[in-house]
DSSP file (Angstrom, degrees, kcal/mol; ACC not computed):
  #  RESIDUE AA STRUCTURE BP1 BP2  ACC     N-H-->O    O-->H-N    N-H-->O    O-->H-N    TCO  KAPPA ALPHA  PHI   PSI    X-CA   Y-CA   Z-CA
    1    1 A X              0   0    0      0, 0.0     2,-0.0     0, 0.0     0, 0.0   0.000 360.0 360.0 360.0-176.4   99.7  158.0  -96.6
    2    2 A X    >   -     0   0    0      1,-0.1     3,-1.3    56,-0.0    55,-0.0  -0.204 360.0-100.2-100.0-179.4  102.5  157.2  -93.9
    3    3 A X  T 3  S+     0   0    0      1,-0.2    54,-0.1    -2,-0.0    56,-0.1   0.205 123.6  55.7 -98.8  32.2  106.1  157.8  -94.5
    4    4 A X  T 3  S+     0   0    0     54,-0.1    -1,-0.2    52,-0.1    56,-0.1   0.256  71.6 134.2-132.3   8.5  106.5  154.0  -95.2
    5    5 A X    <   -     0   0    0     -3,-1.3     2,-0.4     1,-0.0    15,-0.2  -0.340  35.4-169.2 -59.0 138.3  103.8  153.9  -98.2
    6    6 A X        -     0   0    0     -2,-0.1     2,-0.4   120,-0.0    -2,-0.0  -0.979  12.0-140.7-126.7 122.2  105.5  151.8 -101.0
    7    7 A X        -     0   0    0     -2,-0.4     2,-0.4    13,-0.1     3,-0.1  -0.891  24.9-174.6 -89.8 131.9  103.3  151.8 -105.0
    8    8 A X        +     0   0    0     -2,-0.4     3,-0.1    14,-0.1    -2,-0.0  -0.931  58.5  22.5-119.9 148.5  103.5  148.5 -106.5
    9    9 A X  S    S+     0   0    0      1,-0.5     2,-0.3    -2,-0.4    -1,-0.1   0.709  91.5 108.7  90.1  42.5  102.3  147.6 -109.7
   10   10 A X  S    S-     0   0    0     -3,-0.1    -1,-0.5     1,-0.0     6,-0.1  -0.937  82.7 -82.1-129.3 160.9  102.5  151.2 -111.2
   11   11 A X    >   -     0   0    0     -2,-0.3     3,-1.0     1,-0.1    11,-0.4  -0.077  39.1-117.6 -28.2 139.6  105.4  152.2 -114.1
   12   12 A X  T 3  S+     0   0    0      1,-0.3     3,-0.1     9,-0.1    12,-0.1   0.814 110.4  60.7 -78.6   1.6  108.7  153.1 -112.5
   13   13 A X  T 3  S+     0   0    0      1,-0.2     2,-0.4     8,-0.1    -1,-0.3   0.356  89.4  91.1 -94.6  -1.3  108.4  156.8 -114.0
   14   14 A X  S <  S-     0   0    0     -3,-1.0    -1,-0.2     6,-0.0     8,-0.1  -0.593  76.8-131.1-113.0  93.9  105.4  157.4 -112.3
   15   15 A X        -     0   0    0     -2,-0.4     6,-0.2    -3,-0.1     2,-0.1   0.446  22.4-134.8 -46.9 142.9  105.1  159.0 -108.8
   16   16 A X        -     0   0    0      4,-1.6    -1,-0.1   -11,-0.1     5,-0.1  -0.158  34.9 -95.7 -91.3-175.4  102.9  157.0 -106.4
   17   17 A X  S    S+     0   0    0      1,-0.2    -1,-0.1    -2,-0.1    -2,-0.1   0.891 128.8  48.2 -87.2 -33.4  100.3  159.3 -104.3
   18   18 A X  S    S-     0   0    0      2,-0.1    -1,-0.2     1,-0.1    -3,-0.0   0.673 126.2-108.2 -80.7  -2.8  102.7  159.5 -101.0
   19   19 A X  S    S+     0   0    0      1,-0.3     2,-0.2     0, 0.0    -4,-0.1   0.428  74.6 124.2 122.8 -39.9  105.5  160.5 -103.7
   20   20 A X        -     0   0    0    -15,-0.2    -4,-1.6    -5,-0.1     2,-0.5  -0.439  49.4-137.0 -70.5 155.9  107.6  158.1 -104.0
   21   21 A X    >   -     0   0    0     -6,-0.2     3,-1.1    -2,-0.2     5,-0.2  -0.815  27.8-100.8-101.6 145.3  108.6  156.4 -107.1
   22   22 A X  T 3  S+     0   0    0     -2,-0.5     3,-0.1   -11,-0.4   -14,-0.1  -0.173  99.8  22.0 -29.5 125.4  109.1  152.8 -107.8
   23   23 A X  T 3  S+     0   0    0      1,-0.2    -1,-0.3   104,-0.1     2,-0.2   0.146  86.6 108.3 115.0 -53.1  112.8  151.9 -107.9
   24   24 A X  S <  S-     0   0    0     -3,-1.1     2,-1.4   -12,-0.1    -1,-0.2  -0.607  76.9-115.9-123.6 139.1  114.5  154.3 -106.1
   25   25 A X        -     0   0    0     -2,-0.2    25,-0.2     1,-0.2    -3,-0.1  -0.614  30.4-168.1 -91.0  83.4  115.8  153.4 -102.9
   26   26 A X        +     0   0    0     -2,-1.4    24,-1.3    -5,-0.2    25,-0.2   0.526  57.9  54.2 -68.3  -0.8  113.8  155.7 -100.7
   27   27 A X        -     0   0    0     22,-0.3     2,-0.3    23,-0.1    22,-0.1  -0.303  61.9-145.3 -89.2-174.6  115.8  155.4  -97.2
   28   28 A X        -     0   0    0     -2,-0.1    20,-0.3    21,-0.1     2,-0.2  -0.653  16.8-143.5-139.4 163.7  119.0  155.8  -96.2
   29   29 A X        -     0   0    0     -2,-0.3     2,-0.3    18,-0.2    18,-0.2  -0.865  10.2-168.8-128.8 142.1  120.7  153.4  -93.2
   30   30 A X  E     -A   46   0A   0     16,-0.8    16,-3.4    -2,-0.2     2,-0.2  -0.933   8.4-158.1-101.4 137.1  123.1  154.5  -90.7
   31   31 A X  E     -A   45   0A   0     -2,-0.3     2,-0.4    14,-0.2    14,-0.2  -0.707  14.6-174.8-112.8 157.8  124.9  152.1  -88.5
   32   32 A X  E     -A   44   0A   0     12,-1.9    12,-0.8    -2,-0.2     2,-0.6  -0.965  12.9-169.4-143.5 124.8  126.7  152.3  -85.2
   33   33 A X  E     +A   43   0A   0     -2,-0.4     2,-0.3    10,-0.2    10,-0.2  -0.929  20.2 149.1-120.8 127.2  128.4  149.4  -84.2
   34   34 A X  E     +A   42   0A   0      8,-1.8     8,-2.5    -2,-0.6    -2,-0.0  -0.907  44.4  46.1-149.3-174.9  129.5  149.2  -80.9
   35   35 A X        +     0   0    0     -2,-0.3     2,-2.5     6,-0.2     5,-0.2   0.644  58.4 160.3  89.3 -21.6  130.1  145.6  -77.9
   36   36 A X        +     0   0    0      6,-0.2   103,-4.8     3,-0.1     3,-0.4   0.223  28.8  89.2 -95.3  29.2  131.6  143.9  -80.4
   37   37 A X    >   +     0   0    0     -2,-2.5     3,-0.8     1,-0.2   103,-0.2  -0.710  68.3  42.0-104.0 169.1  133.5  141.3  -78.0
   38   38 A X  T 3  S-     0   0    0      1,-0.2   102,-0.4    -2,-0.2    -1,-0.2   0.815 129.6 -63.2  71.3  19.9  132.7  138.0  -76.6
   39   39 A X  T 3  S+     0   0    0    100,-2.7    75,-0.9    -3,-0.4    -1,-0.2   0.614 116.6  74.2 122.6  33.2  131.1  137.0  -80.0
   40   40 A X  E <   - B   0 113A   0     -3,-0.8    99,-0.4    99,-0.3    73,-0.3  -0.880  56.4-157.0-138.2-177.6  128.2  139.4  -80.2
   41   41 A X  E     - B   0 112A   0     71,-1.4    71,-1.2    -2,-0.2     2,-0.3  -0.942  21.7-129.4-118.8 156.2  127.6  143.6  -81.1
   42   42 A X  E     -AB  34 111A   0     -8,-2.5    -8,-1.8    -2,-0.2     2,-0.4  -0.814  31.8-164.3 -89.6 158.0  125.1  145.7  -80.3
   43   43 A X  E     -AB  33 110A   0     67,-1.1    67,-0.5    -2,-0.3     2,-0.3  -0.797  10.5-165.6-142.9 144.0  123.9  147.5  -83.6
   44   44 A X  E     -AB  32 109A   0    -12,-0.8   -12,-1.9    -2,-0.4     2,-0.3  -0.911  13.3-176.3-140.4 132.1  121.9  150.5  -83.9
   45   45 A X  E     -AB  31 108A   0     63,-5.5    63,-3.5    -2,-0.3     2,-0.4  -0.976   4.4-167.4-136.6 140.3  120.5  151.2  -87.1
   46   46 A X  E     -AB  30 107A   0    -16,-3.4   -16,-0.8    -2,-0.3     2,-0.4  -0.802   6.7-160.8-164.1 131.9  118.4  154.1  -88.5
   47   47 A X        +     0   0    0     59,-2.2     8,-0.5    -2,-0.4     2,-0.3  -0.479  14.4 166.1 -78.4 121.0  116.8  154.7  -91.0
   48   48 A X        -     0   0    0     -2,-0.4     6,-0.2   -20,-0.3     5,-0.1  -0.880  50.2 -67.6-139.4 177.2  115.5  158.2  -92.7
   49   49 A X    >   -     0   0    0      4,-2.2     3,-2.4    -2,-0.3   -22,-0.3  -0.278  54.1-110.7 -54.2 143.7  114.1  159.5  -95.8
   50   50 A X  T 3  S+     0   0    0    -24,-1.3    -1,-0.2     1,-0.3   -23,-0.1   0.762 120.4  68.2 -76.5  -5.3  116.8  159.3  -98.6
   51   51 A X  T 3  S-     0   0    0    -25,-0.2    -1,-0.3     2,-0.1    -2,-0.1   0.307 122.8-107.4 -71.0  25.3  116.8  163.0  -98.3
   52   52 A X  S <  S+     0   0    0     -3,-2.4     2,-0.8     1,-0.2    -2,-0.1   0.202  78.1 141.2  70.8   7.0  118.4  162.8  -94.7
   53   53 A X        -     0   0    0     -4,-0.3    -4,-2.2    -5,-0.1    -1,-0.2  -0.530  57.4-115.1 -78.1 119.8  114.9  163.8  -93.4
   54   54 A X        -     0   0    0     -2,-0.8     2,-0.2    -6,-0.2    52,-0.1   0.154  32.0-103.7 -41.9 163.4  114.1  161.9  -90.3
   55   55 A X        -     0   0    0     50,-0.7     3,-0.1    -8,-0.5    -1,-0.1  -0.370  19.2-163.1 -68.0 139.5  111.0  159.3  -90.2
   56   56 A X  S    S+     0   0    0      1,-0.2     2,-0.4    -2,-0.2    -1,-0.2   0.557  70.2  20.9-118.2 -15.5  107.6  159.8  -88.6
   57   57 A X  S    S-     0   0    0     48,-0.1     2,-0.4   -54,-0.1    -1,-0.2  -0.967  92.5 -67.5-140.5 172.8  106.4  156.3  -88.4
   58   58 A X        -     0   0    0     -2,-0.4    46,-0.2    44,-0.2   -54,-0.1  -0.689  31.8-151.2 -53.2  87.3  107.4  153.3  -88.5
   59   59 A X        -     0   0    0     -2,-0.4    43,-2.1    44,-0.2     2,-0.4  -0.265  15.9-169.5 -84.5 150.4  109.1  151.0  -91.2
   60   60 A X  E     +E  101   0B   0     41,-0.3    66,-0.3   -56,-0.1     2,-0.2  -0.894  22.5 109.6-128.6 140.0  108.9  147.2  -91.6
   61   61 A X  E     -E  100   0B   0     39,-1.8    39,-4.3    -2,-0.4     2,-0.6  -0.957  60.6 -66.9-167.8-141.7  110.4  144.4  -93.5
   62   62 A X  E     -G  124   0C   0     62,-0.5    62,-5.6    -2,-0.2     2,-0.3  -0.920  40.7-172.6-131.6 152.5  112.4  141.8  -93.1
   63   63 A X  E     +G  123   0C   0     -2,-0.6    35,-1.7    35,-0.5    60,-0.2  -0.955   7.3 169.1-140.5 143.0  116.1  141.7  -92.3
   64   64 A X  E     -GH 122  97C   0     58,-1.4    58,-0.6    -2,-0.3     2,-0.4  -0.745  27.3 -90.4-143.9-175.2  118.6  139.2  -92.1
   65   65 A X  E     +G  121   0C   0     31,-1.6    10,-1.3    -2,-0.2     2,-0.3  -0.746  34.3 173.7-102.7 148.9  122.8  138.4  -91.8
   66   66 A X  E     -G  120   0C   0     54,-0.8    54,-1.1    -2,-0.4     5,-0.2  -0.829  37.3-148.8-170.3 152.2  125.1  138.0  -94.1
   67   67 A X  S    S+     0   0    0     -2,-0.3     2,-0.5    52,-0.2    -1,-0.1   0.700  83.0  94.2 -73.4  -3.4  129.2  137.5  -94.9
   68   68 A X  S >  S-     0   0    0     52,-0.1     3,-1.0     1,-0.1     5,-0.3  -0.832  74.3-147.4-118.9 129.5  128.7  139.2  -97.9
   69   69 A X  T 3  S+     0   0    0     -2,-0.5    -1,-0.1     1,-0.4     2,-0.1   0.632 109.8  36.8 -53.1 -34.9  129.2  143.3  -98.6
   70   70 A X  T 3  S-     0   0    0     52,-0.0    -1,-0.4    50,-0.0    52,-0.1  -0.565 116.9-117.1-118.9  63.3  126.1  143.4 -101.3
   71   71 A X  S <  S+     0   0    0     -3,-1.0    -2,-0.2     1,-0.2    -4,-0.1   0.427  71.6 136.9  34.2  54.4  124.1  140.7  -99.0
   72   72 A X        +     0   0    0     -4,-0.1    -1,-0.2    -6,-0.0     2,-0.2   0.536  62.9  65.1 -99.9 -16.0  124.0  137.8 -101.7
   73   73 A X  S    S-     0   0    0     -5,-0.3     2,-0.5     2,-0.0    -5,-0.1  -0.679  74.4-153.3-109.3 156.0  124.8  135.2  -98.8
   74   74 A X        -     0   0    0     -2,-0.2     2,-0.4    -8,-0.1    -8,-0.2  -0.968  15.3-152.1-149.2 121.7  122.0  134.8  -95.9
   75   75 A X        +     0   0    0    -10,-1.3   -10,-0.2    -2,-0.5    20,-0.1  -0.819  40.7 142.4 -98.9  97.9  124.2  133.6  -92.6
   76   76 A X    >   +     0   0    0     -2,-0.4     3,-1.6   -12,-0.1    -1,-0.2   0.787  42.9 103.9 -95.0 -62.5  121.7  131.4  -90.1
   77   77 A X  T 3  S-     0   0    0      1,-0.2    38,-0.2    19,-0.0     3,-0.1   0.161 104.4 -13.8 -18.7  98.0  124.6  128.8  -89.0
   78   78 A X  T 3  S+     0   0    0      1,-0.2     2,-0.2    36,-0.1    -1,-0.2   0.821 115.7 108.2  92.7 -13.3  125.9  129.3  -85.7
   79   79 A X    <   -     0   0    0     -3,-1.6     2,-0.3    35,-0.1    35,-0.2  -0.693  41.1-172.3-126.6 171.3  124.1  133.2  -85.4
   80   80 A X  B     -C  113   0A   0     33,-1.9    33,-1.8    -2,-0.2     2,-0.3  -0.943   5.5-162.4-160.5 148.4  121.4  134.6  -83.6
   81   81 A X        +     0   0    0     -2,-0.3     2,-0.3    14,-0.3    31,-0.1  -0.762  21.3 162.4-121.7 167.6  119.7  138.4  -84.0
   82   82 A X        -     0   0    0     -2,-0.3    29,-2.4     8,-0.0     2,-0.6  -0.890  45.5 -81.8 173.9 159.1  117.5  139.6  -81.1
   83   83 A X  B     +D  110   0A   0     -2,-0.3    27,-0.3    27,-0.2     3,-0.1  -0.685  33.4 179.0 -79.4 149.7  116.3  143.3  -80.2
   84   84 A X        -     0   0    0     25,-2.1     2,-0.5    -2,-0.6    26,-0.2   0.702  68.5 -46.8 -90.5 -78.5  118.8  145.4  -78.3
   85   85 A X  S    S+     0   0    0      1,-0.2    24,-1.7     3,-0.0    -1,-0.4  -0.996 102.3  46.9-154.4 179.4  116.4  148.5  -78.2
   86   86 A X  S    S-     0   0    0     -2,-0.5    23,-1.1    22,-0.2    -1,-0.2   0.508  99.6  -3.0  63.1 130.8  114.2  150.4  -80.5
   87   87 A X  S    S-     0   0    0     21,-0.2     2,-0.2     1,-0.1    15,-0.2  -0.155  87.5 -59.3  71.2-165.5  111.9  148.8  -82.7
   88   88 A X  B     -F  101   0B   0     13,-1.4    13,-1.7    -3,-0.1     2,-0.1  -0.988  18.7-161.9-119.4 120.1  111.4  145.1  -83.3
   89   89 A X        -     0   0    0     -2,-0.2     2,-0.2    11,-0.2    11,-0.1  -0.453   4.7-178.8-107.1 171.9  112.5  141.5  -84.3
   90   90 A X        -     0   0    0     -2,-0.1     9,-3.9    10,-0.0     2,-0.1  -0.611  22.9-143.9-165.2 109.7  110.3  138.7  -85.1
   91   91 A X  B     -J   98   0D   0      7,-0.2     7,-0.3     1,-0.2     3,-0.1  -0.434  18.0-177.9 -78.2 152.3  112.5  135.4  -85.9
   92   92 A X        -     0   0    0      5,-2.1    -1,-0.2     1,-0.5     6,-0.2   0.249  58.8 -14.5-133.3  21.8  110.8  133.8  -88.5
   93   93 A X  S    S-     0   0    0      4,-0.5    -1,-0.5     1,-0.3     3,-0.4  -0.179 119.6  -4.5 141.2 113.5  113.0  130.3  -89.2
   94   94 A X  S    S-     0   0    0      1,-0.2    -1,-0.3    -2,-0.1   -18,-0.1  -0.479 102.1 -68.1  92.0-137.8  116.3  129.6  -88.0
   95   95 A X  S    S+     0   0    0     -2,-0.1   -14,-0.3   -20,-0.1    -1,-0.2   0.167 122.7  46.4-137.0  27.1  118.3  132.7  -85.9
   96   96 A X  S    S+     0   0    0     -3,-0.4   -31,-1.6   -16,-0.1     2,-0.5   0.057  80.1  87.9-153.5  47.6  118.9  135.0  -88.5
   97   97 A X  B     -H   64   0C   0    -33,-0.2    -5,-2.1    -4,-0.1    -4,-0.5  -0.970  60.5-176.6-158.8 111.7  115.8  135.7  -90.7
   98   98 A X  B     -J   91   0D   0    -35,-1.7     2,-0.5    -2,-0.5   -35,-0.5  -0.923  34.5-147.6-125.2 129.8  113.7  138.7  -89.0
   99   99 A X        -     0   0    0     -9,-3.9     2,-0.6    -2,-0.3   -37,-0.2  -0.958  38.4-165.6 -97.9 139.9  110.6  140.4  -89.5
  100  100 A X  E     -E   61   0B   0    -39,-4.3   -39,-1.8    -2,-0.5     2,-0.4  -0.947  23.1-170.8-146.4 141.3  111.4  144.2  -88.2
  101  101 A X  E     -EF  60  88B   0    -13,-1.7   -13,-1.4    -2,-0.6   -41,-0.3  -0.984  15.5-152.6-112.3 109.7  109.5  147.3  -87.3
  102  102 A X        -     0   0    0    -43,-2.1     2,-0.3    -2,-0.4     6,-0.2   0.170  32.3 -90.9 -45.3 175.8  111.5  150.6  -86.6
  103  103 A X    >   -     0   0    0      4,-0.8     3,-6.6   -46,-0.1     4,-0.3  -0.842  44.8 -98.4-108.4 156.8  110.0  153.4  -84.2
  104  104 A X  T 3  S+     0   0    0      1,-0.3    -2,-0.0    -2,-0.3   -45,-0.0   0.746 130.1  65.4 -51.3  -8.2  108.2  155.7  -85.6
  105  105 A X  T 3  S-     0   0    0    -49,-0.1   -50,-0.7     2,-0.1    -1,-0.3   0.565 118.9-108.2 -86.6  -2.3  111.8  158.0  -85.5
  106  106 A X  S <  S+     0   0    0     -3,-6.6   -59,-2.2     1,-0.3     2,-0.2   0.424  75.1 145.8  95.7  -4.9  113.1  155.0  -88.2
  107  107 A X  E     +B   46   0A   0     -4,-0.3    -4,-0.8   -61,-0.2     2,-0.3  -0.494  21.5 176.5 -69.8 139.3  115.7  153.4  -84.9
  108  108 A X  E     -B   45   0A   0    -63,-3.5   -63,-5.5    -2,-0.2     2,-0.5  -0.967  15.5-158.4-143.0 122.8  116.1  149.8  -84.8
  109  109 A X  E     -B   44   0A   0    -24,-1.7   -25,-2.1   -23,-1.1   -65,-0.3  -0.941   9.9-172.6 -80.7 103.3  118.4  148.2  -82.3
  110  110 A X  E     -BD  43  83A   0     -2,-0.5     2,-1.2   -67,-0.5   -67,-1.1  -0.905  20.6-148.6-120.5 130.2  119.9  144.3  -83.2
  111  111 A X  E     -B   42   0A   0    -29,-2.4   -69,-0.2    -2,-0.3     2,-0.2  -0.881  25.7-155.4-101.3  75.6  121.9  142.3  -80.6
  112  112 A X  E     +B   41   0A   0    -71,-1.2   -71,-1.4    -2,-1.2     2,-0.5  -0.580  15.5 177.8 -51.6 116.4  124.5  140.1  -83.4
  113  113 A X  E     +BC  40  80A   0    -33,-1.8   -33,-1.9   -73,-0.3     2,-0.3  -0.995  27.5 108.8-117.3 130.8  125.9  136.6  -82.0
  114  114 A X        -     0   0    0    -75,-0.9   -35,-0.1    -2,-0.5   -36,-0.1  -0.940  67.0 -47.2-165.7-168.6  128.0  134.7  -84.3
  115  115 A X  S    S-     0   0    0     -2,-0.3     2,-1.0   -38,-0.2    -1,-0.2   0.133  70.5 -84.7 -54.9 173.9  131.1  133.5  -85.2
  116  116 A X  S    S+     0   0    0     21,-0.1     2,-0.2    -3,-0.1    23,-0.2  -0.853  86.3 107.3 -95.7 111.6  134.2  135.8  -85.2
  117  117 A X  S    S-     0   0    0     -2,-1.0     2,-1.7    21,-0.4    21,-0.6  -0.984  80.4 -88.6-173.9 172.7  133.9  137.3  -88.5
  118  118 A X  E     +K  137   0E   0     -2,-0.2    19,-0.2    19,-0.2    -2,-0.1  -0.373  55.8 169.1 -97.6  78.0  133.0  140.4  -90.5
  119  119 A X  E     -K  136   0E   0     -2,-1.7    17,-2.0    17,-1.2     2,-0.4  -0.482  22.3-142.3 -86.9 175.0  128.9  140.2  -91.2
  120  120 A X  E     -G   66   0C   0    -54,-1.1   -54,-0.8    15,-0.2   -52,-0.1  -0.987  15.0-122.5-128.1 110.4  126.4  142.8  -92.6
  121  121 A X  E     -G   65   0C   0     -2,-0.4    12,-0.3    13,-0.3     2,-0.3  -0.404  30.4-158.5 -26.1 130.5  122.3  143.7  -91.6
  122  122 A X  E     -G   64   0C   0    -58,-0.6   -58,-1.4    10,-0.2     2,-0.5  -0.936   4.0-159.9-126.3 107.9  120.6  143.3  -94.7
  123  123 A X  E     -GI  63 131C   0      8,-1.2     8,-2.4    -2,-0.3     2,-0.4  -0.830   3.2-162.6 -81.8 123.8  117.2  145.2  -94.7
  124  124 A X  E     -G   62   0C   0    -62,-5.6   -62,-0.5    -2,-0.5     2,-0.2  -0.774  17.5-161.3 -97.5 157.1  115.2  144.0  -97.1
  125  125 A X    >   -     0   0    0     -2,-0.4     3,-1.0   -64,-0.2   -64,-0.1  -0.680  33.9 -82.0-129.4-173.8  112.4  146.8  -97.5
  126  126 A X  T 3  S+     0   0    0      1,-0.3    -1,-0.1   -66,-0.3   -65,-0.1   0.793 119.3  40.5 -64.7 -42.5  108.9  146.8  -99.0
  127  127 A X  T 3  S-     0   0    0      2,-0.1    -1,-0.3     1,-0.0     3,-0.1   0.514 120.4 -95.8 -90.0   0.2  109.7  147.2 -102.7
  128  128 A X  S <  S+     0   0    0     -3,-1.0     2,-0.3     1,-0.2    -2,-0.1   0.028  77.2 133.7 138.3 -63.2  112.3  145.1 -102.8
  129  129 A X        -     0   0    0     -5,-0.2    -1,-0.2  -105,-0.1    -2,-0.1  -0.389  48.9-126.0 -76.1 127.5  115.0  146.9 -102.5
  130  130 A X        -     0   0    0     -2,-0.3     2,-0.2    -6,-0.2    -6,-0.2  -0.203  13.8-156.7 -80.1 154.0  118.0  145.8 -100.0
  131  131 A X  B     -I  123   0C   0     -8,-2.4    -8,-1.2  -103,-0.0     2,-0.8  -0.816  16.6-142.2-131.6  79.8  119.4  148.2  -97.3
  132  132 A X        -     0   0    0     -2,-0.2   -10,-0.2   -10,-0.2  -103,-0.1  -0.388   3.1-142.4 -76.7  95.9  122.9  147.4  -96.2
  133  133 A X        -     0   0    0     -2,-0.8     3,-0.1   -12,-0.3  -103,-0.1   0.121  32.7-114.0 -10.0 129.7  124.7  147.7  -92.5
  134  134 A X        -     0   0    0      1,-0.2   -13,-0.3   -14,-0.1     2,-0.2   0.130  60.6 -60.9 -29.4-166.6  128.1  148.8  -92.5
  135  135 A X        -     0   0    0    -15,-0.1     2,-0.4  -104,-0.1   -15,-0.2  -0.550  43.0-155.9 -97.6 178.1  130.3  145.9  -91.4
  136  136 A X  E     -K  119   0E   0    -17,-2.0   -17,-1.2    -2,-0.2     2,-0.1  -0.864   3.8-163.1-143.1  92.7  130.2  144.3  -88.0
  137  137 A X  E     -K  118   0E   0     -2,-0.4     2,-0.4   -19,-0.2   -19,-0.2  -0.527  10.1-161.2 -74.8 152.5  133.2  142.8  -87.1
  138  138 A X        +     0   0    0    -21,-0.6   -21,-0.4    -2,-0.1     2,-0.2  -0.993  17.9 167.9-131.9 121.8  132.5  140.2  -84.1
  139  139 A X        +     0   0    0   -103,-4.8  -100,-2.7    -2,-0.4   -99,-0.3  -0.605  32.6  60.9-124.3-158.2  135.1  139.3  -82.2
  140  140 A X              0   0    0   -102,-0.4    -1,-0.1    -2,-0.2  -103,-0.1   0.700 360.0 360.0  91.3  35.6  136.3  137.2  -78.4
  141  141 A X              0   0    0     -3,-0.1    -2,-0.0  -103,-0.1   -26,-0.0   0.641 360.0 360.0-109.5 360.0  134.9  133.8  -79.3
């Protein structure tokens, strides 16, 4: 399987057939925030195995905004995501609710407009489990 196979529906104590287990936050994300006047940032985000080994294909889920550090708030009002490079968006309702595909090296680029305020990328990933930006201050509006 690929390096983005996810087991559901097995016990979390039991290793799936690519290896992973159920549970366990198999990524990492690193953020680079950089732009961040004028009331957008560019973001680059990438994702690798949570043993710092890079990615060989490509990961999907869905990612969204949010004011809040553990991503409990989902930010639409007023915001917009779009790609900056690498990877993919797909809006799916509103301007801040994404479906998103990495490159097969695990980069994803996100263009943030909003308000001037401190938000977070929240990747939501296959199993579940949420993946959180550093912050992203936006300022100049």
């Amino acid at each position: 399987m690929g390096d983005n196979f996810v087991c559901v529906g097995q016990k979390p104590t039991r290793k799936c057939p690519g290896g992973e287990v159920v549970g366990t936050k198999p990524y990492t994300l690193e953020t680079t925030v950089t732009d961040n006047t004028s009331g957008s940032a560019a973001v680059q985000l990438e994702l690798k195995h949570a043993d710092g080994k890079a990615l060989t294909a490509p990961v999907s889920g869905l990612l969204y905004l949010s004011e809040d550090a553990e991503g409990k708030t989902h930010d639409g009002a007023d915001t917009s995501l779009a790609v900056l490079t690498n990877g993919a968006l797909t809006v799916l309702g509103g301007d801040s609710a994404c479906l998103f595909t990495t490159t097969e090296d695990g980069k994803l680029g996100v263009t943030v407009n909003a308000s001037d305020d401190d938000y977070y990328l929240v990747l939501v990933m296959p199993a579940g489990d949420l993946l959180i930006s550093d912050e992203i201050t936006i300022e100049g509006n």
